[in-house]
VOGU-3710 file (C-alpha; in Angstrom, 3 decimals, decimal comma):
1> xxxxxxxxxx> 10,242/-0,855/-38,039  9,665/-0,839/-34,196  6,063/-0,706/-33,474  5,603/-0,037/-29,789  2,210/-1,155/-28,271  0,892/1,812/-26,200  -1,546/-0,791/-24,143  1,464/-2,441/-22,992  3,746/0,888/-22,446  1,178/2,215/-20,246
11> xxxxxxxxxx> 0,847/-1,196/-18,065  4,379/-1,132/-17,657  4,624/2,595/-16,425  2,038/1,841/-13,846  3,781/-0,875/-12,788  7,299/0,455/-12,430  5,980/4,297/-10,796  3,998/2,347/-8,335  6,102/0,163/-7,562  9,440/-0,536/-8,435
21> xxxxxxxxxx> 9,855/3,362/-7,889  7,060/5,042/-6,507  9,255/8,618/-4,967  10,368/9,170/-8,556  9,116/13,149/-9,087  9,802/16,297/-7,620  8,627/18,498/-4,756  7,427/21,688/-5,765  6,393/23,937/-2,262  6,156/21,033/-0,092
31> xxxxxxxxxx> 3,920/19,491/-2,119  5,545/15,764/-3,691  4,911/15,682/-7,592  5,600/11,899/-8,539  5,760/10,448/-11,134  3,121/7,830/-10,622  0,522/11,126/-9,118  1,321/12,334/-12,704  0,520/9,726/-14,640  -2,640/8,883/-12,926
41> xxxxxxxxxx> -3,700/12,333/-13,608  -2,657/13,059/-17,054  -4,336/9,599/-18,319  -7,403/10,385/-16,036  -9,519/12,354/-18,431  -8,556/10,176/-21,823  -9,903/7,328/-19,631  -13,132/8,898/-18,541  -13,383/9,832/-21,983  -12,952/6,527/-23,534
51> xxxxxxxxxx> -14,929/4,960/-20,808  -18,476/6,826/-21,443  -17,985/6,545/-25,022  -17,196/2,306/-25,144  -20,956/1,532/-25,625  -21,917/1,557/-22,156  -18,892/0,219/-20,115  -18,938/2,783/-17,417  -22,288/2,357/-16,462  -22,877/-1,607/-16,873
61> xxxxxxxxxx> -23,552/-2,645/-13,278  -20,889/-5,878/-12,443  -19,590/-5,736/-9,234  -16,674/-3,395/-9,555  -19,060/-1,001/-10,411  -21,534/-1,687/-7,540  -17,679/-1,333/-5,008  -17,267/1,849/-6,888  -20,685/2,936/-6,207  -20,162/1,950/-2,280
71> xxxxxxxxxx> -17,579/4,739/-2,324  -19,600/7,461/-3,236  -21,018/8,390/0,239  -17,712/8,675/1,864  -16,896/10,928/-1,247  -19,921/13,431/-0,877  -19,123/13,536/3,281  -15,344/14,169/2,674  -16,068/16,815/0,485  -18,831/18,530/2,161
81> xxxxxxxxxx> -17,427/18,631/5,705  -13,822/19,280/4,543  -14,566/22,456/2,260  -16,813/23,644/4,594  -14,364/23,542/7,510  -11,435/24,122/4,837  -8,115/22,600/3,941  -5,544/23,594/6,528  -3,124/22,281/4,519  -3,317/22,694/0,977
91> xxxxxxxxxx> -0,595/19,246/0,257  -2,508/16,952/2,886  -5,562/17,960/1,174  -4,125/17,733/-2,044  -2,838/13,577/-0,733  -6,361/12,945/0,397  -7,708/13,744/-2,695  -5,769/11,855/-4,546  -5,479/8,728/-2,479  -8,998/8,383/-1,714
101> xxxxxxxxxx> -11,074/9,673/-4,703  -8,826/10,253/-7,853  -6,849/7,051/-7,413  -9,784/4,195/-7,215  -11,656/5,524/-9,915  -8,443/6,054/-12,169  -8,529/2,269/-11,328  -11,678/1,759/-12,254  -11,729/3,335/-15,467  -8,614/1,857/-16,478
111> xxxxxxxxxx> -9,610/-1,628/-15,783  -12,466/-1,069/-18,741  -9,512/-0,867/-20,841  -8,033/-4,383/-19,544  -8,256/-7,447/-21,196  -7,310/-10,895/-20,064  -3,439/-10,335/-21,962  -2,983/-6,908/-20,726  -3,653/-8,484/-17,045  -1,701/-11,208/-17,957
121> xxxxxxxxxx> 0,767/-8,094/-18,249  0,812/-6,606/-15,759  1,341/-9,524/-13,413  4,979/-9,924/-15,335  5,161/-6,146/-15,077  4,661/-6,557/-11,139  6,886/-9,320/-10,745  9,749/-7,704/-12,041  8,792/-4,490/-10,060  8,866/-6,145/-6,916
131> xxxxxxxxxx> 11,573/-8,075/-7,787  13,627/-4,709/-8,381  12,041/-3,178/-4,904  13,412/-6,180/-2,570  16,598/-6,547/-4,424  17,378/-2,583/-4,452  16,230/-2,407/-1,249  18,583/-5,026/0,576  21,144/-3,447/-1,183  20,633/-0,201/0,140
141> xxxxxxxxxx> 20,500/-1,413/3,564  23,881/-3,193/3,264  25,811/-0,344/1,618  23,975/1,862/4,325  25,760/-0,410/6,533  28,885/-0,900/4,983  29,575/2,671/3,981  27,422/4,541/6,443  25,852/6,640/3,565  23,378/6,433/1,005
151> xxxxxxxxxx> 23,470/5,778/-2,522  20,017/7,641/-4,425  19,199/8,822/-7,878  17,428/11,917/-7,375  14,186/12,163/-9,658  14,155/8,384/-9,834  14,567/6,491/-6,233  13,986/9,740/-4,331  11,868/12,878/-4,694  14,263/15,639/-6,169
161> xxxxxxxxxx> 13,235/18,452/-3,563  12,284/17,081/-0,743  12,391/18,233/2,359  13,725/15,715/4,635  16,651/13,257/4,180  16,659/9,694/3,858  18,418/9,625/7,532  15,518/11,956/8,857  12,612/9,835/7,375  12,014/8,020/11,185
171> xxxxxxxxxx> 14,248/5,307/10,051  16,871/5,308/12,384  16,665/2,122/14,756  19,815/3,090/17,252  22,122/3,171/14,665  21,120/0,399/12,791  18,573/1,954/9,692  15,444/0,521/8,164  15,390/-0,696/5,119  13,184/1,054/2,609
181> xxxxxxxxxx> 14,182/0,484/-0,609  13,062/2,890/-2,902  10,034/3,858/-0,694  12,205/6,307/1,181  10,626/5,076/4,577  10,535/1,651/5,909  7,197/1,690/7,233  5,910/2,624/4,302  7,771/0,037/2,169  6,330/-3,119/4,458
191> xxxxxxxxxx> 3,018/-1,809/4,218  3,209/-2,274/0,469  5,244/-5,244/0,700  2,913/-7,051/2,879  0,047/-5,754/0,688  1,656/-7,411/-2,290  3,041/-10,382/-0,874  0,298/-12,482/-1,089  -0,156/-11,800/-5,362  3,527/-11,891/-5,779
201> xxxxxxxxxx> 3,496/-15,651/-3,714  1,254/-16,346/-6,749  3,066/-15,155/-9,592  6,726/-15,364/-8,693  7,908/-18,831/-9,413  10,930/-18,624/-8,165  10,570/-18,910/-4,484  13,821/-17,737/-3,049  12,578/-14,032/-4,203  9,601/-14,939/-1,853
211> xxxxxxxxxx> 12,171/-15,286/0,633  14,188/-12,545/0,313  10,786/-10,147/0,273  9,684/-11,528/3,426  13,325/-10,912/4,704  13,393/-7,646/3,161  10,044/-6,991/5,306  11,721/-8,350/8,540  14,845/-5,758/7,917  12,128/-2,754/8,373
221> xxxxxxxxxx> 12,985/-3,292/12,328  9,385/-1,993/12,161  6,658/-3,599/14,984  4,032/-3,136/12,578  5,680/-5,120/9,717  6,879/-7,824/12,036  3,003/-8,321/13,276  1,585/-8,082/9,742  3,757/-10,793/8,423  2,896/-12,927/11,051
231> xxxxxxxxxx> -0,899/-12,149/10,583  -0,090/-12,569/7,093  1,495/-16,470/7,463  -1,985/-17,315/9,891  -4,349/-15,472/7,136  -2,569/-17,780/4,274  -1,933/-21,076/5,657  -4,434/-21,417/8,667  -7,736/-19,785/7,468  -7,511/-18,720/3,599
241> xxxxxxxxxx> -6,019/-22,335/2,832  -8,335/-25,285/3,494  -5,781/-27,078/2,623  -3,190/-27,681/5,516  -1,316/-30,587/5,416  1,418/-32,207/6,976  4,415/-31,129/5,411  2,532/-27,430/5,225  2,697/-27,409/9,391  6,318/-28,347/8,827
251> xxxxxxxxxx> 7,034/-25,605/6,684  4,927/-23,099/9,156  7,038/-24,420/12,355  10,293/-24,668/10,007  9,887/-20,564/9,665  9,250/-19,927/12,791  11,872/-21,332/14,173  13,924/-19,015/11,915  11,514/-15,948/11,993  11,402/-15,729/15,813
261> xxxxxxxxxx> 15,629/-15,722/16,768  16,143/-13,710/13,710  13,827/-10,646/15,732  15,496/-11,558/18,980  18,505/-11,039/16,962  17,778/-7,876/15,442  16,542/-6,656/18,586  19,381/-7,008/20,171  21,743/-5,450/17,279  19,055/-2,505/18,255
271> xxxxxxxxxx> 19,781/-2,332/21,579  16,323/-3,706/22,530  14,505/-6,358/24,520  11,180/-8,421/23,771  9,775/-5,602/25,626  9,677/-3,698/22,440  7,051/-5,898/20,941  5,278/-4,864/23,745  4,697/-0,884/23,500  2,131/0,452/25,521
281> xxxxxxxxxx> 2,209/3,449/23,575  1,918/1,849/20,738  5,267/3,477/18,856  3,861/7,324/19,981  0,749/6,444/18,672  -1,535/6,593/21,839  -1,213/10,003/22,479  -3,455/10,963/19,400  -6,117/8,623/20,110  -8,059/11,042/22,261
291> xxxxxxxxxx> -8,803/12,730/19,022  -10,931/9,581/17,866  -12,633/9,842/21,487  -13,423/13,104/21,949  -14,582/13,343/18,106  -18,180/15,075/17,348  -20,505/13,379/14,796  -19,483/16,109/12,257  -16,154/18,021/12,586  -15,478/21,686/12,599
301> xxxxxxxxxx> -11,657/20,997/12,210  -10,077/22,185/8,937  -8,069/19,227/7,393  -4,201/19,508/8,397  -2,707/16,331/9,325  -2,949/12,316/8,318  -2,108/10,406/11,038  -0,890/6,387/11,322  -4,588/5,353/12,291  -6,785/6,838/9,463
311> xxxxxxxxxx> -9,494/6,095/11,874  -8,225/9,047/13,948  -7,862/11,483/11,058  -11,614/10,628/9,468  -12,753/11,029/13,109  -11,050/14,086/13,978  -11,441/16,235/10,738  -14,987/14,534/8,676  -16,709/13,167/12,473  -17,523/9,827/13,193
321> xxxxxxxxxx> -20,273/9,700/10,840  -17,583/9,052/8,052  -15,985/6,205/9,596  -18,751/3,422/8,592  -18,599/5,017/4,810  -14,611/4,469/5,063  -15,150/0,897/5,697  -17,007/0,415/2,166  -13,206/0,465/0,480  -12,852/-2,332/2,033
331> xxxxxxxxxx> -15,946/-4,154/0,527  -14,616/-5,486/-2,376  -13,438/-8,427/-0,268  -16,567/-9,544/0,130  -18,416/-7,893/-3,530  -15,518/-9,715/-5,272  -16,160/-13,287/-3,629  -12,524/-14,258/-4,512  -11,376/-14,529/-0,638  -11,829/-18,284/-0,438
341> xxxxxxxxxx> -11,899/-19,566/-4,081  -8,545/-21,584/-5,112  -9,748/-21,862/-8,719  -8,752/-17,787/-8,792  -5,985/-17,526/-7,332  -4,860/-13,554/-8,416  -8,617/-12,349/-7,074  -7,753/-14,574/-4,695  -4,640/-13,209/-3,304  -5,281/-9,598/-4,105
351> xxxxxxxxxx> -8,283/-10,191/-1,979  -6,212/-11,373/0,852  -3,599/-8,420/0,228  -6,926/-6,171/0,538  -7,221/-7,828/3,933  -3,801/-7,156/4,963  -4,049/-3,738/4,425  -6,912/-3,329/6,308  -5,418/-5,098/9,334  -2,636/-2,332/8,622
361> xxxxxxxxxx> -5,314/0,493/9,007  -5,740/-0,301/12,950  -1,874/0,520/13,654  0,401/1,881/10,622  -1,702/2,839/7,184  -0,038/5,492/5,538  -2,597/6,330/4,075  -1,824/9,775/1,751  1,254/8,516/1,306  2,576/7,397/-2,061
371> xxxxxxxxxx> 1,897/4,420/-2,887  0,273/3,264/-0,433  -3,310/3,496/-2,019  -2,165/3,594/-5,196  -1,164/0,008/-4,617  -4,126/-1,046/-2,707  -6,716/0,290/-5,256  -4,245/-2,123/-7,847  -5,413/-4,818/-5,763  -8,546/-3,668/-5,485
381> xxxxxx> -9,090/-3,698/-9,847  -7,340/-7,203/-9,280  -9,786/-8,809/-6,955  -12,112/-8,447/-9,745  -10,195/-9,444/-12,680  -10,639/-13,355/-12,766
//
């Protein structure tokens, strides 16, 4: 008799819609449906429910709950300012709810149903997710390549009904397209990848998958990705790691010396120059940045747009009285105390992931965008799971 166990069945959905293929769904009116939106929201109120009826669980004060608490004044100001101004758009508003208030305490509530095997897990579950992200991804980008066309299973590695095509989705590099796996934009796929990269380092014992995600990262052609990995490689072996040895420097100077021709090289398959590193516009992104500067305390702008910098968008359509509260999501690297201890090394990483992202935040965030903080409130429950 097969006897499925719905703890597990759930872990692994997560893991697979969030990561492994995160545009599975369908667009209905502009607005993306996936699959990983809909699970979050159909489990949402059996979780809530569960949670204030588990003998106290939601309201016992450890220090995922005090992070969660943190939140709430960014929650009341979003809310306030935004309905009073309105939503100009009804699917940006619909994103921003999502990202920043449905999706953290779905998070939360689910980690009260966690225990150390289901973690246990969901770290395989990951693995294997990422594993299938980096490997379908470089082979999208060589059959791109070799064939000049796409291979995609609508519903499943891209969002049946939307608007744009893969070729549209800013990924064009003169000619030569990003690599996105099935994130449908490459930006958005290093984001993630970098986010992850320091848990999957962890768990993945096999280190030429390590490899090829980092590589997979590099074939983004995207500035931002090539800076965060960098950042990433300082974070890890310079400052996180008090443990830097010899052969460790090796290793570091060993990569670089492969790193640094292979982006000259790409570069120049792109038509470019090191001069490309070297935007002053910052990829288009300097022309909205008088937004953030000529921002009131409170805005009287109805919600339309997310840009790159989220920094921009709280400024321009909550004020810059939301901008401090913002910050508090990134707390948990501190509330979780995981950022420097070796002897816990998933809060450890996930922490560090955490930090990644908000290094990302200052250039390329995506933040409404799935899965963007679907994954980083993952990391989030993670930081505090050891």
């Amino acid at each position: 008799m097969l006897v499925i166990n719905a703890k597990r069945l759930f872990v692994a959905l997560v893991a697979t819609f969030a990561v492994a293929l995160p545009k599975s769904g369908v667009a209905i009116g502009g607005i993306p449906l996936n699959t990983i939106y809909l699970l979050i929201a159909l489990s949402f109120p059996i979780l809530l429910l569960k949670a204030m009826l588990s003998q106290g669980k939601l309201v016992r004060q450890d220090r995922y709950s005090i992070y969660v608490w943190m939140l709430v004044p960014f929650w009341l100001l979003f809310l306030t300012i935004t309905l009073i101004n309105g939503p100009g758009s009804v699917g940006v508003y619909f994103g921003y709810i999502m990202a920043l208030i449905m999706v953290p305490i779905f998070f939360y509530l689910w980690s009260k149903r966690l225990g150390p095997q289901e973690i246990q897990y969901l770290l395989r579950c990951l693995k294997n997710a990422i594993r299938f992200a980096v490997g379908f991804g470089l082979f999208l980008f060589v059959f791109k390549i070799g064939t000049g066309q796409y291979f995609s299973i609508p519903m499943l590695t891209t969002t049946f009904g939307a608007e744009l095509t893969l070729e549209a989705k800013m990924n064009d590099r003169g000619g030569l397209y990003k690599l996105f796996s099935t994130y449908n934009n490459g930006n958005i796929y290093a984001v993630c990848m970098i986010m992850l990269l320091p848990v999957y380092t962890v768990i993945e014992k096999r280190r030429y998958w390590v490899i090829l995600a980092m590589l997979s990262i590099m074939l983004t052609l995207s500035r931002t990705a090539w800076a965060l990995l960098m950042v990433y490689c300082v974070f890890e072996y310079l400052i996180f790691n008090r443990a830097i040895s010899v052969k460790r420097l090796i290793l570091i100077c060993a990569a670089l010396c492969l790193v640094v021709p292979g982006i000259i090289g790409l570069l120049g398959i792109m038509g470019q120059d090191v001069t490309f590193l070297f935007d002053s516009n910052l990829g288009g992104r300097a022309a909205y940045l008088s937004y953030f500067f000529d921002a009131g305390l409170i805005s009287t702008s109805p919600l339309t747009w997310s840009y790159e910098i989220p920094y921009v968008s709280f400024a321009e359509f909550v004020g810059l009285i939301s901008l401090i509260p913002f910050l508090m999501f990134f707390s948990n690297v501190i509330s979780a105390r995981s950022l420097f201890d070796v002897s816990r090394p998933v809060s450890r990483s996930a922490s560090i992931g955490c930090v990644m992202y908000w290094v990302a935040t200052f250039s390329d965030a995506a933040l409404v965008l799935v899965p963007t903080f679907v994954i980083y409130s993952l990391l989030v429950m993670l930081s505090f799971s050891e």
